[in-house]
C-alpha positions in Angstrom: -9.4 -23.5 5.0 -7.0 -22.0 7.7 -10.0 -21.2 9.8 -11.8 -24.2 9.8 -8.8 -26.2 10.8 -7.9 -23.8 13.9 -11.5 -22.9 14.9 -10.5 -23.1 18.6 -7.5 -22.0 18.7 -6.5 -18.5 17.5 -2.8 -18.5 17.8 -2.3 -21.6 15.6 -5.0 -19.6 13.1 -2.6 -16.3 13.5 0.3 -18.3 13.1 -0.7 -20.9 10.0 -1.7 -17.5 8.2 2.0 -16.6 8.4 3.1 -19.3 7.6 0.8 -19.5 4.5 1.7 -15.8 3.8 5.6 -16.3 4.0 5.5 -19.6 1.4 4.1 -17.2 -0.4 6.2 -14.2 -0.7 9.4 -16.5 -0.8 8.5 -17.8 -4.4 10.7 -17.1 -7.3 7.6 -15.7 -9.4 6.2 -13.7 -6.2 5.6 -10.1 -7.6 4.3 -8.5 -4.3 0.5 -7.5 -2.8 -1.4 -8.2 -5.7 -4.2 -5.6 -4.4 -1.5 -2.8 -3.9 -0.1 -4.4 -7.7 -3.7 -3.8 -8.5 -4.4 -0.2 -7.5 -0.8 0.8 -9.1 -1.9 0.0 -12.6 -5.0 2.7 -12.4 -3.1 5.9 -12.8 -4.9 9.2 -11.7 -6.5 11.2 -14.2 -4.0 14.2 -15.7 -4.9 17.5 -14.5 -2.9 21.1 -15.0 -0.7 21.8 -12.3 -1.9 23.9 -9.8 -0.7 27.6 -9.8 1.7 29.2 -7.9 0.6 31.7 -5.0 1.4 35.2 -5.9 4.7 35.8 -4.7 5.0 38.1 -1.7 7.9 40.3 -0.3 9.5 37.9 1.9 11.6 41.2 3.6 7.9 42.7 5.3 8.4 46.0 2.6 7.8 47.6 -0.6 10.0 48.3 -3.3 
């Protein structure tokens, strides 16, 4: 594991995390964050659409 190899030394942690991040992301088959993929897939649940205010004279007067 990244952190057990770099246990004292953070930059080489911070940076062998990029560098197992961007071998990632430049695969052929690489489809994105598979969490955000995740949460995409569960739609909200479909509610009416909220009404309109009641219109108001935008001119200040009556009729």
């Amino acid at each position: 594991m990244v952190t057990d190899q770099h246990a004292d030394d953070a930059l080489a942690e911070l940076d062998a995390h990029f560098e197992w991040i961007g071998e990632r992301v430049g695969r052929d088959n690489c489809r994105g964050c598979p969490q955000i993929n995740t949460a995409a897939d569960f739609r909200k649940p479909v509610t009416p659409p909220a009404r309109s205010p009641k219109p108001t004279c935008v001119n200040g007067g009556g009729a």
